[in-house]
C-alpha positions in Angstrom: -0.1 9.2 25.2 -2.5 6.5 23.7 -3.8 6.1 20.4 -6.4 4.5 18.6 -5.7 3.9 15.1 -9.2 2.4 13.6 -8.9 1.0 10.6 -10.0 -2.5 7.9 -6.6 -3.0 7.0 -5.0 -6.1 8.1 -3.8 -6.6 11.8 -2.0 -10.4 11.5 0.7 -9.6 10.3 0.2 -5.8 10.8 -0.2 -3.8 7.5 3.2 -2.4 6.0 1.5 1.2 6.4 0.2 0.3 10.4 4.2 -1.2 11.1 5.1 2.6 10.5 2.7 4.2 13.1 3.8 1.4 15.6 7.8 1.6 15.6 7.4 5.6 15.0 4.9 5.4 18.4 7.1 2.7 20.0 10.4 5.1 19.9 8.5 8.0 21.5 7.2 5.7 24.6 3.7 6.0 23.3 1.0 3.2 23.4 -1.1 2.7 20.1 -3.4 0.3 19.9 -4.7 -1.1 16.1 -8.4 -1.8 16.0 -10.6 -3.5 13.4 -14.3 -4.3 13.7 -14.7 -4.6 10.6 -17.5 -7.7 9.9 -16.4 -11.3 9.2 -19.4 -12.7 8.5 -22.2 -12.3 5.7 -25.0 -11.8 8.2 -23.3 -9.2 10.5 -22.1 -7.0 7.8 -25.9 -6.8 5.9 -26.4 -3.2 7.4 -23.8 -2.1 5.3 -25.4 -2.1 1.8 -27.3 0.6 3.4 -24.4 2.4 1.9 -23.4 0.2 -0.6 -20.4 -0.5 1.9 -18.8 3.2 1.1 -19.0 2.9 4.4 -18.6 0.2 7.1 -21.5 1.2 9.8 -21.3 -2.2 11.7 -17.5 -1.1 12.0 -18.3 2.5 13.2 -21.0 1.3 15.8 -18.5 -0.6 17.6 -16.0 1.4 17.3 -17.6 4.8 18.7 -17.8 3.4 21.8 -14.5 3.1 22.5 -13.4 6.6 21.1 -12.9 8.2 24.9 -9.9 5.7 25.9 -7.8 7.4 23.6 -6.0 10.7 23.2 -5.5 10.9 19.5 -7.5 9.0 17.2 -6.1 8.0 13.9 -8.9 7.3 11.7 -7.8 4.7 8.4 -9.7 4.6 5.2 -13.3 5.6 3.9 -14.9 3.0 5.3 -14.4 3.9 9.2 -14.7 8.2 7.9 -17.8 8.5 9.8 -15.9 8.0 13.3 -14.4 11.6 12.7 -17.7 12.8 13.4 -17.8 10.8 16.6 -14.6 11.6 17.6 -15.0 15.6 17.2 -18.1 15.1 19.3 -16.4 13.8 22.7 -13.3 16.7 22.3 -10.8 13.9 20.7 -8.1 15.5 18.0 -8.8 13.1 15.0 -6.7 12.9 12.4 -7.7 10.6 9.2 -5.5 9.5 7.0 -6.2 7.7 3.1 -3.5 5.8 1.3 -5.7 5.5 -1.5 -8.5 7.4 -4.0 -10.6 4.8 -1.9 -14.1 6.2 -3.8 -12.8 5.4 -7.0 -12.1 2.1 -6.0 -15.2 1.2 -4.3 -17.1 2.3 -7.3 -14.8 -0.3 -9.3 -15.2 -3.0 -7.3 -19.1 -2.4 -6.9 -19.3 -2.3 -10.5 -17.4 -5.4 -11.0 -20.1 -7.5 -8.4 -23.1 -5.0 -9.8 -23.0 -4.1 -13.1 -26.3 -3.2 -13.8 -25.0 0.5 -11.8 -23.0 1.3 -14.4 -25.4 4.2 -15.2 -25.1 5.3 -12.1 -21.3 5.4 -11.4 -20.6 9.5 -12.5 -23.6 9.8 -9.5 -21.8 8.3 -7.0 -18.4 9.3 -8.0 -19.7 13.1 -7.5 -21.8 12.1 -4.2 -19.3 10.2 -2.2 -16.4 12.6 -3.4 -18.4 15.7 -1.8 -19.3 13.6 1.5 -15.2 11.8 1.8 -14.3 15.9 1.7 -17.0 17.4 3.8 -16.1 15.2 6.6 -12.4 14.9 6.3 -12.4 18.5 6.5 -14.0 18.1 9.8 -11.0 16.0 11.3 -8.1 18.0 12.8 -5.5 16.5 9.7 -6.1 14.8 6.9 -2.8 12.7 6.4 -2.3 11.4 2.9 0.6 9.3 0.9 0.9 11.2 -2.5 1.0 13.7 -3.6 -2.0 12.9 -5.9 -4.4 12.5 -3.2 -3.0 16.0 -1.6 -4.3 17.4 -5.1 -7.9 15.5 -4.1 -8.3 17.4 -0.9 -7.4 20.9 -2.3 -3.7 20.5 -1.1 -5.4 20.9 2.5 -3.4 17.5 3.8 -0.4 16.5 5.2 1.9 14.3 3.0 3.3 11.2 4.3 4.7 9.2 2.1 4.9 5.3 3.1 8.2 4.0 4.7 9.6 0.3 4.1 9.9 -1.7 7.4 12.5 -3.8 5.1 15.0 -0.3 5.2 17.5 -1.6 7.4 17.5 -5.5 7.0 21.0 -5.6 5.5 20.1 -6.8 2.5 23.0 -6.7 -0.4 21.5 -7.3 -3.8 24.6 -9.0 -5.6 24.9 -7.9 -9.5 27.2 -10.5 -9.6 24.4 -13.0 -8.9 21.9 -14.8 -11.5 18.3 -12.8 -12.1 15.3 -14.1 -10.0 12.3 -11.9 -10.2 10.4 -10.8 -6.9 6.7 -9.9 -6.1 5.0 -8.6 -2.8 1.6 -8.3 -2.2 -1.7 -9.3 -3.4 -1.8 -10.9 -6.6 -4.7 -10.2 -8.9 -5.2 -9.7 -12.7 -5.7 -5.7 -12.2 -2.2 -6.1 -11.0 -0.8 -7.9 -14.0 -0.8 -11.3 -13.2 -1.4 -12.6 -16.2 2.0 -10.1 -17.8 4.0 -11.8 -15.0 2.8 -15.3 -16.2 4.4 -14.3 -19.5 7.3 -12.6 -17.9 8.0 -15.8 -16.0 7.7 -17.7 -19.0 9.6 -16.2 -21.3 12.7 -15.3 -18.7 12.6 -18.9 -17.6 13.7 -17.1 -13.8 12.9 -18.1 -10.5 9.8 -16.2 -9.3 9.7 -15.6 -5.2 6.4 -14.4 -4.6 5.4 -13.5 -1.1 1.4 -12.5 -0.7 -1.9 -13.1 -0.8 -4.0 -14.8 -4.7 -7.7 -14.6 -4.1 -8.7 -15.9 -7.3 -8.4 -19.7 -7.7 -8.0 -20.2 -11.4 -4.9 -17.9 -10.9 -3.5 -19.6 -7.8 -3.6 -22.9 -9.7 -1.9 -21.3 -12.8 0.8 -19.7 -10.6 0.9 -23.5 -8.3 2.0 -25.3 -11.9 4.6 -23.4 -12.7 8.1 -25.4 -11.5 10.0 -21.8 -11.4 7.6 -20.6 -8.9 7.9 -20.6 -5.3 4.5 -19.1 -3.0 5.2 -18.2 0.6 2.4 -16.2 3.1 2.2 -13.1 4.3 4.8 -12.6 6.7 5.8 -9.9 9.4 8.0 -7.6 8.1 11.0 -9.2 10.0 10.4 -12.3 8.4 9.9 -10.9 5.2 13.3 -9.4 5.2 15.0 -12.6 6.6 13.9 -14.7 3.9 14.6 -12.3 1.0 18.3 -12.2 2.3 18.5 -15.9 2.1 16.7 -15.2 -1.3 19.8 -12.6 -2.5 22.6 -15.0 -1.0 22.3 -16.5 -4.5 20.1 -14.6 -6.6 19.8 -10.8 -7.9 16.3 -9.8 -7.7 13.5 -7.5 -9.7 10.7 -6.3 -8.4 7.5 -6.7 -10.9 5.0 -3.9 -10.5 2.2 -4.4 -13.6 -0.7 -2.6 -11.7 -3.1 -1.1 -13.8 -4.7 2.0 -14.7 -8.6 0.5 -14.0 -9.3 3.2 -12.6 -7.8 6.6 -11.0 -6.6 5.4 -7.9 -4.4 2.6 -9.3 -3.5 5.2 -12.1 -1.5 7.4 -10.2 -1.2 6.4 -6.5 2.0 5.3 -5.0 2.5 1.6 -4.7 3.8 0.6 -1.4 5.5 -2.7 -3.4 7.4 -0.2 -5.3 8.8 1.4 -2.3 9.8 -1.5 -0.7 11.9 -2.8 -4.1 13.7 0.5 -3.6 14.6 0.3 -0.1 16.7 -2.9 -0.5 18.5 -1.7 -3.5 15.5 -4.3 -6.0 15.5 -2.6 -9.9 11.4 -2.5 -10.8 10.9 -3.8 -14.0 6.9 -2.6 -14.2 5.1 -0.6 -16.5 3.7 3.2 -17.5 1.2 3.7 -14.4 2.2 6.9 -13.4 4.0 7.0 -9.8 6.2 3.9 -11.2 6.9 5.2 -14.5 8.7 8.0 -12.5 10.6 5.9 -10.7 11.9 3.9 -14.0 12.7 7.2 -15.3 14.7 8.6 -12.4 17.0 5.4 -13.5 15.4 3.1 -10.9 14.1 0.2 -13.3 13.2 -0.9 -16.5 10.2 -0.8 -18.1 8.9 -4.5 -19.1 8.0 -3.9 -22.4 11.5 -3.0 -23.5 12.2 -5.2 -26.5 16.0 -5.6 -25.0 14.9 -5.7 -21.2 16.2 -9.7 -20.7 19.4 -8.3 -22.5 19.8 -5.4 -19.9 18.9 -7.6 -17.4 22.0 -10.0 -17.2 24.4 -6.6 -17.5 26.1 -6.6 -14.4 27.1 -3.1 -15.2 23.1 -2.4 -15.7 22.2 -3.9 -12.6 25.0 -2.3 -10.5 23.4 1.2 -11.8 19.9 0.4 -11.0 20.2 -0.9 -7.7 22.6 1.7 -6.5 20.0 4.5 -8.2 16.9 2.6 -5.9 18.5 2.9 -2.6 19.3 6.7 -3.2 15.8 7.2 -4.5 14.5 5.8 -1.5 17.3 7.8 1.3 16.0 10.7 -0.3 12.3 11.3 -0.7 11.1 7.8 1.8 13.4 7.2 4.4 11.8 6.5 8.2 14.1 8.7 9.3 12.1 11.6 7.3 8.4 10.0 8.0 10.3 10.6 11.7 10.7 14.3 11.5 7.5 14.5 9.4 5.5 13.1 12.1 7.0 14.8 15.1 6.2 18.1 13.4 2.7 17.3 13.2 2.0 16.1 16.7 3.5 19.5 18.0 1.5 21.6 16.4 -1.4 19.8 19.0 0.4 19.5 21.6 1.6 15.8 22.1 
């Protein structure tokens, strides 16, 4: 079988979410092929304030074309939602799949560039709410990563929850170990950067940060600081290599500050936070409400905590937590259940 998974999200290295769909496809002798048309420069992209980039159509037009090669097409994010239509049209089985409230956030970060809409933004909340569902509801599945955006498509979707592709590096978090803290991912202010400038300071612990900072002023701030070390994106076998030479001398944390600006960050899942779990990394992060339950199934501490430094150089404390993240994670994100998840779908149409 071949599949085309069209989607904006990152291809080099391949998005923690797209590493899924390729070992999962790999292991059943499938072919699936990652495609991203997305514009990369100014001028190309222009058509696409014809919907205020809701929507990438300079994406879609490319992409529609190559629709027939494929048996199942997995459609990725709002932006590329329109190729449903185009995929029902030529007899394809189309499944779309959201990882996040992706209207909410397109409104924020429209606001953010325009904010002379701001009158505007209940309007097109309520308008491209009622077109993301009219056309999902087109596509053969909706497949979704919380339990949250279930609720969003009137628990029509199929839930499937994001697997680390760090699981099985072998990693052994050492409570015996000093504290260093850790942080995957894109690094921006809505996700606490400025609390983890403070939570640096004040711990006086190594940081390892591995990601992306857009924002300049912040890179520099983060660049000054002697207890931080930067490294790039990397695969996810290089990212799990370099953690373990990380843990051969230090016990990490993973920080997760994101913050409730607006619903999607306020209660979808955070992939970072899955990832901590899987190789046995306490969270320290805040009340946002998929990683408050985590803390509170015994998984972390919250970084507020007047005694949290305290707790944090208990080995007994750190033992707990770690042991408390990898059972979290065997039993509700697993691959091994994304596995089973995923094979059940794909019978029910045939492949």
């Amino acid at each position: 079988m071949r599949i085309g998974f069209f989607s904006p999200r990152r291809l080099s290295p391949l998005h923690p979410r797209l590493k899924v769909y390729e070992s999962y496809f790999a292991q059943r002798g499938d072919t699936i092929e990652f495609i991203n048309e997305s514009p990369t420069g100014r001028s190309k992209g222009r058509i696409n304030w014809l919907t205020l980039w809701f929507f990438d159509l300079f994406a879609i037009n490319r992409c529609k074309k190559r629709l027939k090669d494929y048996d199942l097409i997995i459609i990725g994010d709002l932006r590329y939602l329109l190729l449903v239509k185009h995929a029902t049209k030529v007899g394809k089985v189309a499944f779309y799949e959201t990882i996040d409230h992706n209207v909410d956030v397109r409104i924020y970060n429209l606001l953010v560039k325009m904010p002379f809409l701001l009158p505007f933004r209940g309007l097109f909340r309520s308008i491209f709410r009622n077109i993301e569902k009219k056309i999902a509801f087109e596509a053969n599945q909706i497949i979704v990563n919380s339990k949250s955006l279930d609720n969003y498509f009137e628990n029509r979707a199929f839930i499937l929850y994001y697997s680390s592709p760090l699981e099985n590096c072998s990693i052994i978090n050492n409570p015996l170990n000093k504290s260093a803290w850790l942080y995957l991912g894109a690094l921006t202010k809505e996700k606490g950067a400025y609390s983890i400038i403070n939570l640096i300071e004040n711990s006086g612990m190594p940081f390892f940060f591995f990601g992306q900072i857009s924002d300049c002023e912040l890179e520099m701030k983060f660049k000054s600081m002697p207890q931080v070390i930067i490294m790039n994106s990397l695969s996810s076998n290089e990212l799990g290599l370099s953690i373990k030479k990380i843990t051969d001398q230090y016990f990490l944390w993973g920080i997760s500050l994101i913050s409730s600006i607006h619903y999607s960050y306020e209660v979808q899942e955070a992939n970072k936070d899955i990832d901590y779990l899987a190789l046995g990394i306490p969270i320290v992060g805040n009340n946002r409400f998929t990683t408050k339950e985590k803390i509170d199934a015994g998984c972390g501490l919250f970084w507020d905590d007047p005694f949290l430094f305290r707790k944090m150089d208990n080995i007994e404390i750190k033992e707990k937590l770690s042991r408390a993240g990898l059972e979290y994670y065997s039993n509700e994100y697993r691959y091994e259940l994304t596995r089973l998840k995923l094979d059940d779908l794909l019978k029910n149409y045939g492949f």
